[in-house]
C-alpha positions in Angstrom: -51.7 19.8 2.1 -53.4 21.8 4.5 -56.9 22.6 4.3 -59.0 25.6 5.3 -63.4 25.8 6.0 -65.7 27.4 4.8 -69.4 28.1 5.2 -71.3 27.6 2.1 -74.9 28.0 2.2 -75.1 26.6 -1.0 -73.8 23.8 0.3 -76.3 23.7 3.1 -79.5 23.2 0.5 -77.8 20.6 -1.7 -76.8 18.5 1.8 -80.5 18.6 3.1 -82.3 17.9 -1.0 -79.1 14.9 -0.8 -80.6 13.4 2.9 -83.8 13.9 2.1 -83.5 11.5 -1.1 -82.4 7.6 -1.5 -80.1 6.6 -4.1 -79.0 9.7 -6.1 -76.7 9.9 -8.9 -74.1 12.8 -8.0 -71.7 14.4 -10.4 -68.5 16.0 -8.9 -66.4 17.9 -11.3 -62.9 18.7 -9.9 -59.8 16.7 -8.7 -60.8 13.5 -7.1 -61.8 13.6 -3.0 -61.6 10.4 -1.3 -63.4 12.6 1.7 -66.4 13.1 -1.2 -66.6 9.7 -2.5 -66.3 8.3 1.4 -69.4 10.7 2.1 -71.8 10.8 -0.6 -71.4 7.0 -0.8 -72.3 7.1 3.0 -75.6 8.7 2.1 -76.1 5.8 -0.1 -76.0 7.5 -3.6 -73.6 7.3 -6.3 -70.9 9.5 -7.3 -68.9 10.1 -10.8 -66.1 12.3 -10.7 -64.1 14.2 -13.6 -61.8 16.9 -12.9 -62.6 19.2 -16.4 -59.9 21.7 -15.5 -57.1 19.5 -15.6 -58.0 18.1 -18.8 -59.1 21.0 -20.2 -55.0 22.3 -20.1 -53.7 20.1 -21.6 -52.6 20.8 -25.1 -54.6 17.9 -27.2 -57.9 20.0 -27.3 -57.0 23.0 -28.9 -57.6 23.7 -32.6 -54.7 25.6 -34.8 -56.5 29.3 -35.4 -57.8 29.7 -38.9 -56.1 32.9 -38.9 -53.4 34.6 -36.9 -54.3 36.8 -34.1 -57.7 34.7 -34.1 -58.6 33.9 -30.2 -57.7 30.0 -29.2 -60.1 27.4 -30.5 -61.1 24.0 -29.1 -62.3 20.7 -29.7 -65.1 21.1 -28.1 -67.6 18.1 -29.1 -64.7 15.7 -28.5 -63.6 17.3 -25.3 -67.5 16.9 -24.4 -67.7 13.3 -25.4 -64.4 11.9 -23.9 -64.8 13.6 -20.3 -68.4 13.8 -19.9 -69.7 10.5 -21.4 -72.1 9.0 -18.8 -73.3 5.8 -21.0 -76.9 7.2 -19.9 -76.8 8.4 -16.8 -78.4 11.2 -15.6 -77.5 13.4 -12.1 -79.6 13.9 -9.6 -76.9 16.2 -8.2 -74.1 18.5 -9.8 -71.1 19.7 -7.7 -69.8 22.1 -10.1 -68.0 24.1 -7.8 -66.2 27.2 -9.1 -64.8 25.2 -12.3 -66.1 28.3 -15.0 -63.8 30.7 -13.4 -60.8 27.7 -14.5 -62.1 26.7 -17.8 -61.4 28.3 -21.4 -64.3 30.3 -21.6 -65.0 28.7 -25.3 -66.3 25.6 -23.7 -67.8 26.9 -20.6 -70.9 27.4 -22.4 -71.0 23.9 -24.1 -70.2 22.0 -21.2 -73.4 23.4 -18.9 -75.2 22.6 -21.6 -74.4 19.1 -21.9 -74.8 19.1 -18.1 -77.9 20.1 -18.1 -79.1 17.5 -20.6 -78.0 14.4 -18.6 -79.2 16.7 -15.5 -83.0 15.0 -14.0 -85.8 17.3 -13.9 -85.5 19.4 -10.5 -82.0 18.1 -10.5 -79.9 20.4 -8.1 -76.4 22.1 -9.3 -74.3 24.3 -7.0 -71.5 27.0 -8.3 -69.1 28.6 -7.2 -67.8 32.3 -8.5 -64.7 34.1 -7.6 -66.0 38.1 -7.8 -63.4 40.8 -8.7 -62.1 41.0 -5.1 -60.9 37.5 -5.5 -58.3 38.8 -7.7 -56.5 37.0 -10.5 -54.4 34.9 -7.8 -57.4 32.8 -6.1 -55.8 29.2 -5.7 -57.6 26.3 -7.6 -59.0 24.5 -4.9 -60.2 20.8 -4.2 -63.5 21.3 -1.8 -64.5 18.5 0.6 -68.0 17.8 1.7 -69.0 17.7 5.3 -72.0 16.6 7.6 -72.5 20.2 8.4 -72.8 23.6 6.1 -69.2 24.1 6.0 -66.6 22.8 3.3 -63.1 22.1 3.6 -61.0 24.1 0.3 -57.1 22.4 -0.5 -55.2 23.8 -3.4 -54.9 21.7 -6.1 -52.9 22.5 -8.4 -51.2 25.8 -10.3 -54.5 26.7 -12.8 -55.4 30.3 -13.4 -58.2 31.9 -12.9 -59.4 32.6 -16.3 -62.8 34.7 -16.1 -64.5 36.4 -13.4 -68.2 36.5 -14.0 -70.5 39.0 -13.0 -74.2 38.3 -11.8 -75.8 39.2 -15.3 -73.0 37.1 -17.2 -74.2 34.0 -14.5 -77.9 34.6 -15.5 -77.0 34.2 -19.1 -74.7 30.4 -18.3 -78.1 29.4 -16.2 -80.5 30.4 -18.7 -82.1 27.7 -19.9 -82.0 25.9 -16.3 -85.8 26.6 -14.7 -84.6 28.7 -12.1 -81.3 29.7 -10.0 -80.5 31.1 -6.4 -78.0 33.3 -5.4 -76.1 33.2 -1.9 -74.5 35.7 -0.7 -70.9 35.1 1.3 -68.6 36.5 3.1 -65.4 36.2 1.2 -64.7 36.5 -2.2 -67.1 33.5 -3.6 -70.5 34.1 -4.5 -72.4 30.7 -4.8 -75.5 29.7 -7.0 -78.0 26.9 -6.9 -79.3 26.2 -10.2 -82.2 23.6 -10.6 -82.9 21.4 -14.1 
């Protein structure tokens, strides 16, 4: 599939905290790049990958409504503990891309908690949001690292955008990190870096 760049500045500050640092742990949640394993394992850190929106459609985690008309429920301690059980690890570094805009909204909240407690302290994590110019038909993309502040963006696959936050609702899902820092861009992504 054909690829397109972009340049993230987000991106930029995560690449120079990665080579300024030996032997991180790095957490990449979306569909599995051999160009991001190939890279960060260059670097000489460690990467663990999950791809949360994929598993997240699939029909196993949802909960029958305990009344009709109630919104969709979900499993969301077990969806927590089978896709992001690290055995102790922690991350030095969270690539967590723009995979709140994909997710039921339900475990959005659950899962950036849990990712902040197996987070280090003054751990990095970078975001991606779609804003309302993105529209309701931005593709789901696979994102590539480089060795420069650009990143390569593939579809992968046919999810739907499911939210669009705004920068107040962003705040509240970074709350109880210590701080956050938004970039702006030029298209229709607005990135964050969050620190633990």
């Amino acid at each position: 599939m054909d690829r397109s760049s972009r340049h993230s500045s987000g991106w930029s500050q995560v690449r120079k905290f990665m080579n300024s640092r030996d032997s991180l742990r790095v957490l990449d949640i979306g569909p599995t790049s051999p160009t991001n394993i190939a890279y960060v394992t260059g670097l000489g850190h460690s990467i663990y990958m999950t791809n949360l929106v994929a598993e997240a459609a699939k029909p196993e985690w949802r909960l029958p409504p305990a009344e009709e008309g109630e919104p969709e429920q979900y499993d969301i301690e077990r969806f927590i503990s089978t896709n992001l059980a690290f055995t102790g690890r922690e991350f030095d570094v969270v690539l967590f891309w723009d995979i709140a805009d994909y997710l039921p909204q339900p475990l959005v909240g659950p899962i950036l908690n849990h990712i902040q407690q197996v987070m280090v302290r003054d751990g990095q994590l970078l975001a991606f949001f779609h804003t309302k110019e993105g529209g309701k038909d931005a593709a789901f993309c696979r994102y590539h690292l480089t060795d420069s502040d650009v990143i390569d963006m593939q579809r992968a696959g046919d999810y739907p955008l499911l939210q669009i936050y705004n920068n107040r609702q962003v705040e509240r899902l970074f709350a109880s990190f210590s701080s956050y820092r938004f970039f702006l861009a030029k298209d229709n992504l607005q990135e964050v870096i969050v620190t633990r």
